[in-house]
C-alpha positions in Angstrom: 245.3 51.7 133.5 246.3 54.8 131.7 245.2 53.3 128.2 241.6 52.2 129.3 241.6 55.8 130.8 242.8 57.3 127.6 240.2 54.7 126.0 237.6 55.8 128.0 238.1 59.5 127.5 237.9 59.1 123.3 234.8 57.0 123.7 232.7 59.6 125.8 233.9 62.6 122.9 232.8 60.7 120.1 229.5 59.8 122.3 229.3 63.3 122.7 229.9 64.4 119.2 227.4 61.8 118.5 224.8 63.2 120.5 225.7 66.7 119.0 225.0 66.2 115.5 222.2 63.8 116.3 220.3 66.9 117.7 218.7 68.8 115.1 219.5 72.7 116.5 216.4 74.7 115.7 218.9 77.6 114.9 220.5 75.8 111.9 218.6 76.3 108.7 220.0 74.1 105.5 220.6 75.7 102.5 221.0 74.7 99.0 221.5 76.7 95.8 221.3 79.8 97.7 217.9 78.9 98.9 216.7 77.9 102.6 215.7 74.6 102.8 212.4 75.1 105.0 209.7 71.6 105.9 206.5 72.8 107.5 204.3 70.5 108.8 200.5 70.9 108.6 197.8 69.2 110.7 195.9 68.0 107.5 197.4 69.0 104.4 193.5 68.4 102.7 191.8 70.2 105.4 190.2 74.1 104.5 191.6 75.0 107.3 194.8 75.1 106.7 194.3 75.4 102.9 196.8 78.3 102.3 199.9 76.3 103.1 199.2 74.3 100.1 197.4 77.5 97.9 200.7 79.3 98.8 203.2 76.5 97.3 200.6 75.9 94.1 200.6 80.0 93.7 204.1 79.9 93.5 204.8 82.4 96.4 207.6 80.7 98.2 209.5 80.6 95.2 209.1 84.4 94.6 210.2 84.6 98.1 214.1 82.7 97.3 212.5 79.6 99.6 212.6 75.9 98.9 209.5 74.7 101.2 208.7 70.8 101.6 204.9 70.5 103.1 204.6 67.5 105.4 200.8 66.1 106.5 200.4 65.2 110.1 196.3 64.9 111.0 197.3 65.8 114.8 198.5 69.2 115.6 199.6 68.1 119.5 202.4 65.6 116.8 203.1 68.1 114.6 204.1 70.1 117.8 206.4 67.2 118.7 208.1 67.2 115.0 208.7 71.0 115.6 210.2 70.6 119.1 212.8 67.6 118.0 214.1 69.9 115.1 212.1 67.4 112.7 210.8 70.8 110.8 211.3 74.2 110.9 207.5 75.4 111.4 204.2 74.3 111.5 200.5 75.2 110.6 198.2 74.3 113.1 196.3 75.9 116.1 197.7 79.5 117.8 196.3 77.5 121.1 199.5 75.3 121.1 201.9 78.1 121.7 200.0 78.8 125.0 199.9 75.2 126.0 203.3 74.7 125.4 204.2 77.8 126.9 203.3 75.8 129.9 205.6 73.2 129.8 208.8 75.9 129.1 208.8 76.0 125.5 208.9 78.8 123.2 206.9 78.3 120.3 205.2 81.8 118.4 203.3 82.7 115.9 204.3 84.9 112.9 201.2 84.6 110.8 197.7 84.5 111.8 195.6 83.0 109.0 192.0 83.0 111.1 190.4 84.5 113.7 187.9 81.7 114.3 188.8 77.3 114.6 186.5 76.5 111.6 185.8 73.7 113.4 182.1 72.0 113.4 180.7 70.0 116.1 178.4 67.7 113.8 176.0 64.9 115.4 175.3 61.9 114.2 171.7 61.6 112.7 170.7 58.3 115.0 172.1 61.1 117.8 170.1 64.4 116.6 167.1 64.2 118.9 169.0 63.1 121.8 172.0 65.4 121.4 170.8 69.4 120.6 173.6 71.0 122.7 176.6 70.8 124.0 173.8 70.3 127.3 173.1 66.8 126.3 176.9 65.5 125.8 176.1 63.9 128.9 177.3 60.0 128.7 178.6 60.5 125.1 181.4 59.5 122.9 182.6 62.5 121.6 185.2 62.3 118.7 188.3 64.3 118.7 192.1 64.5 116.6 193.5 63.0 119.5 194.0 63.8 122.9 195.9 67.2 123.8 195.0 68.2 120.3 192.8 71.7 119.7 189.8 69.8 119.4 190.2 68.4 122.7 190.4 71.8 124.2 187.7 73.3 121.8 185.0 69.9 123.2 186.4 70.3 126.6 185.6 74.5 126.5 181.9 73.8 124.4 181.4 70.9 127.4 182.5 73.1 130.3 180.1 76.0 129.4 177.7 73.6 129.1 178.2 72.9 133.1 179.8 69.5 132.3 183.7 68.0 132.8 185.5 65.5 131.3 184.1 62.8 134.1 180.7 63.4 131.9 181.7 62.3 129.0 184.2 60.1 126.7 186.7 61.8 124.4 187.5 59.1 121.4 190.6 59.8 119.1 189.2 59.5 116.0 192.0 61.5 113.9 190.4 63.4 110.5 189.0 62.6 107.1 187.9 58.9 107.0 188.6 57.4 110.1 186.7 60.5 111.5 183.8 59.4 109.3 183.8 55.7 109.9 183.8 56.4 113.8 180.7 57.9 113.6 179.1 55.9 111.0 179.7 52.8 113.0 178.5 54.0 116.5 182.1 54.8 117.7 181.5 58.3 118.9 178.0 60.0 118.5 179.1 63.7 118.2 182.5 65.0 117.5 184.5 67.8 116.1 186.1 68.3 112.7 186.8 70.6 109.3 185.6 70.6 106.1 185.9 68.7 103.8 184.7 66.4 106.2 181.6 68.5 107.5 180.4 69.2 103.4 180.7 64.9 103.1 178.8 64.2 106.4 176.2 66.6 106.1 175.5 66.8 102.3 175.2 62.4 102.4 172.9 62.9 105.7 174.9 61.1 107.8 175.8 64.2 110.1 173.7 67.3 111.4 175.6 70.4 112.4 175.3 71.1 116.4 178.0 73.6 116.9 179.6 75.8 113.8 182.9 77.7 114.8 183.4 78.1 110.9 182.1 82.5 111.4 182.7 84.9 114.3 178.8 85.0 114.9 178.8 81.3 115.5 182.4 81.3 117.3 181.5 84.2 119.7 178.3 82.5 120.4 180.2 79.4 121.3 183.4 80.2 123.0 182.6 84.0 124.1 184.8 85.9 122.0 187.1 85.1 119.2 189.4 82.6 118.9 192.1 82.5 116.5 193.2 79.4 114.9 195.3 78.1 111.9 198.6 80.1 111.7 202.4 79.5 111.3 204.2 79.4 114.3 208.2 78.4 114.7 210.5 78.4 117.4 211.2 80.9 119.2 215.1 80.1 119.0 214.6 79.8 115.2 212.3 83.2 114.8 215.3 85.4 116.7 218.0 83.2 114.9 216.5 83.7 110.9 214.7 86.8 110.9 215.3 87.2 107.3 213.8 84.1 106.3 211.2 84.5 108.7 210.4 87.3 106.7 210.0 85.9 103.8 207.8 83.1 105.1 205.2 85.8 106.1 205.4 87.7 102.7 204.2 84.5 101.4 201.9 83.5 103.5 200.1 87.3 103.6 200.0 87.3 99.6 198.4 84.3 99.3 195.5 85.8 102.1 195.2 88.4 100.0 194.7 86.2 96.9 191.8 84.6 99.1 190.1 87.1 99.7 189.9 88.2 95.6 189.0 85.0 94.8 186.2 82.7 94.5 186.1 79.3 95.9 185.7 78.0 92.6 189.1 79.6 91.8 190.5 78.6 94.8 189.4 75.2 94.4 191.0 74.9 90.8 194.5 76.1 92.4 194.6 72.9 95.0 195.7 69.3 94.1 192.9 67.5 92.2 192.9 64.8 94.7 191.9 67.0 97.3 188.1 67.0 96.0 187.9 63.4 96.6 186.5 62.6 93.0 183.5 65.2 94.1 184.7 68.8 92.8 181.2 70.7 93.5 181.5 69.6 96.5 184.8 70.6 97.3 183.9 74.1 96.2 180.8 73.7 98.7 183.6 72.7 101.7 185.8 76.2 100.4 182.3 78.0 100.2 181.2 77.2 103.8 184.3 77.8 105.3 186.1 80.9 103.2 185.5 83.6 105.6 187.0 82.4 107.9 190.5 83.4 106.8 191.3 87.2 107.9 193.1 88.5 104.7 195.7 90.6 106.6 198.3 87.9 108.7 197.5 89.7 111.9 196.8 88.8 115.3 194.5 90.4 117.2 195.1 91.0 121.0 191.1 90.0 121.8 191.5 86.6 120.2 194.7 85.7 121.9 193.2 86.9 125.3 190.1 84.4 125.1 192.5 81.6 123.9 194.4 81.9 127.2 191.1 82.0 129.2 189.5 79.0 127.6 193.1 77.5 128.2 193.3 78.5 131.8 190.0 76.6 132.3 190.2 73.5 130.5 193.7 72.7 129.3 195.8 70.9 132.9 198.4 72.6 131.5 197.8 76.0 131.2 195.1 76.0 134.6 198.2 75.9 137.2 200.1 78.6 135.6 197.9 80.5 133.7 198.6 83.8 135.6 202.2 83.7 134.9 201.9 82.8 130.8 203.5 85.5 128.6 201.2 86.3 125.7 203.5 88.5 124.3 205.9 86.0 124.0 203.3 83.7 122.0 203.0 85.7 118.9 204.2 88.5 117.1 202.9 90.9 114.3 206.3 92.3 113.4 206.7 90.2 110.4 203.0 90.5 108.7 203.2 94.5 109.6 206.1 94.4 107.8 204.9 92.4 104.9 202.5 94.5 104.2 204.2 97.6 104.3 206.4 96.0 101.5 203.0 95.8 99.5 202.2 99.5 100.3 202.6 102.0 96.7 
């Protein structure tokens, strides 16, 4: 009886060791050659939107910073959020909205660079749609295409729906993902409107396929749409792993802000020569066009602005379930932070 007791006891410790290294702890950052080993995940590695994660690797700027970064493509931010939460990666480049949303549900996620102020999204309409479907007014009955559902497109169609005087019992959303299979669900009647980046919007529009309803790629158009800013693509960790690695956090925004400020001194063509050839999708003018249309959308600076955060939350409080239960109790300080970009460019500063 005492052996199967003694037994018993060894098994549950190695179960439990087990279970301890199995768990990735966000804290823990590996190293090699004197260099920490960091994997970001992007929502869409090809898409403009999130273009300086790859600009900042091809420019070289992690390396100047003593990093070894692995970029990893997930088309869905709401999975790439999942990959971040599991320890899977160390950050991610998606949507500020999910810090707030996740906020929610008792995790910690914050910003440390703000790329955009705006989505860069586009609402396009399919051309058999155009005369029936003018505003977000008419989504009425329709399939409306977004990454998936949770994602920040499905908050950005819910918010352009809701203003409209419509909820989700008005319309369909479809997951139709990014890129291609976004393409081929509305070329083949699978969703009549839906929401998504460039290159995507330069393809759809330029071959005729697609008309441009809503354009969130400007503040003109985003403030006309959503009622105020509403910042977008950024890098956003853990919090546990911000307040653990300060120092390499650090470094991650001195990258990140350098290569904004490249942008911004730069032309699209320039820009467009930097990025992996297959990104053009045998078409290089127009993957210039796709950087051209959607360029000004990145800030130049890293910082968040305490407008843009404040209308994300709103829109969130209305049409995210859940962020609306507890949206007077969310912590927006606790979302983001400015401390690292301020300092980055201090470090810039003659």
């Amino acid at each position: 009886m005492k052996y199967r007791k003694h037994i018993a006891v060894i098994l549950l410790a190695v179960a439990s060791l087990l279970l301890a290294t199995g768990c990735r702890d966000s804290r823990t950052i590996p190293t090699a050659n004197g260099r920490p080993q960091i994997t970001i995940m992007v929502g869409g590695l090809e898409k403009v939107i999130y273009l300086p994660a790859m600009l900042t690797e091809r420019l070289g700027f992690f390396k100047d910073n003593d990093l070894d970064v692995h970029l990893l493509g997930e088309q869905s931010g709401a999975n790439a959020e999942t990959a971040l939460l599991t320890g899977d990666v160390q950050a991610v480049v998606g949507f500020y909205d999910h810090t707030i949303d996740l906020q929610a549900k008792d995790q910690c996620l914050k910003t440390v660079v703000q790329f955009a102020d705006v989505p860069g999204e586009v609402e396009l309409v399919s051309k058999q749609d155009a005369e029936s479907l003018e505003s977000p007014k008419d989504f009425r009955g329709k399939n409306l295409g977004v990454t998936s559902l949770g994602s920040s497109t499905d908050f950005l169609t819910q918010a352009l729906a809701g203003q409209a005087g419509l909820t989700t019992s008005d319309y369909t959303r479809v997951k139709v993902g990014a890129g291609q299979t976004f393409i081929a669900g509305m070329n083949h009647n699978g969703i009549d409107a839906g929401m998504t980046t460039d290159p995507t919007v330069a393809k759809m529009v330029t071959s005729g396929d697609a008309q441009v309803l809503v354009d969130m790629r400007n503040e003109q158009g985003t403030r006309a749409a959503l009622g105020g800013l509403y910042p977008a693509a950024s890098l956003y960790m853990r919090c546990e792993t911000v307040a653990a690695h300060p120092d390499i956090v650090q470094k991650l925004a001195n990258s990140f802000v350098e290569t904004l400020r490249w942008i911004k001194t730069h032309s699209p063509e320039e820009i467009a020569a930097k990025m992996p050839a297959q990104y053009a999708g045998g078409d290089p003018k127009l993957y210039v066009k796709s950087i051209t249309d959607s360029i000004t959308m990145f800030n130049g600076d890293g910082l968040m602005k305490r407008e843009g955060a404040e209308n994300v939350l709103r829109i969130l409080g209305q049409y995210s379930r859940n962020v609306a239960p507890v949206r007077d109790r969310i912590d927006l300080n606790a979302t983001y932070t400015n401390e690292f970009v301020t300092k980055a460019q201090g470090a810039r500063q003659p």
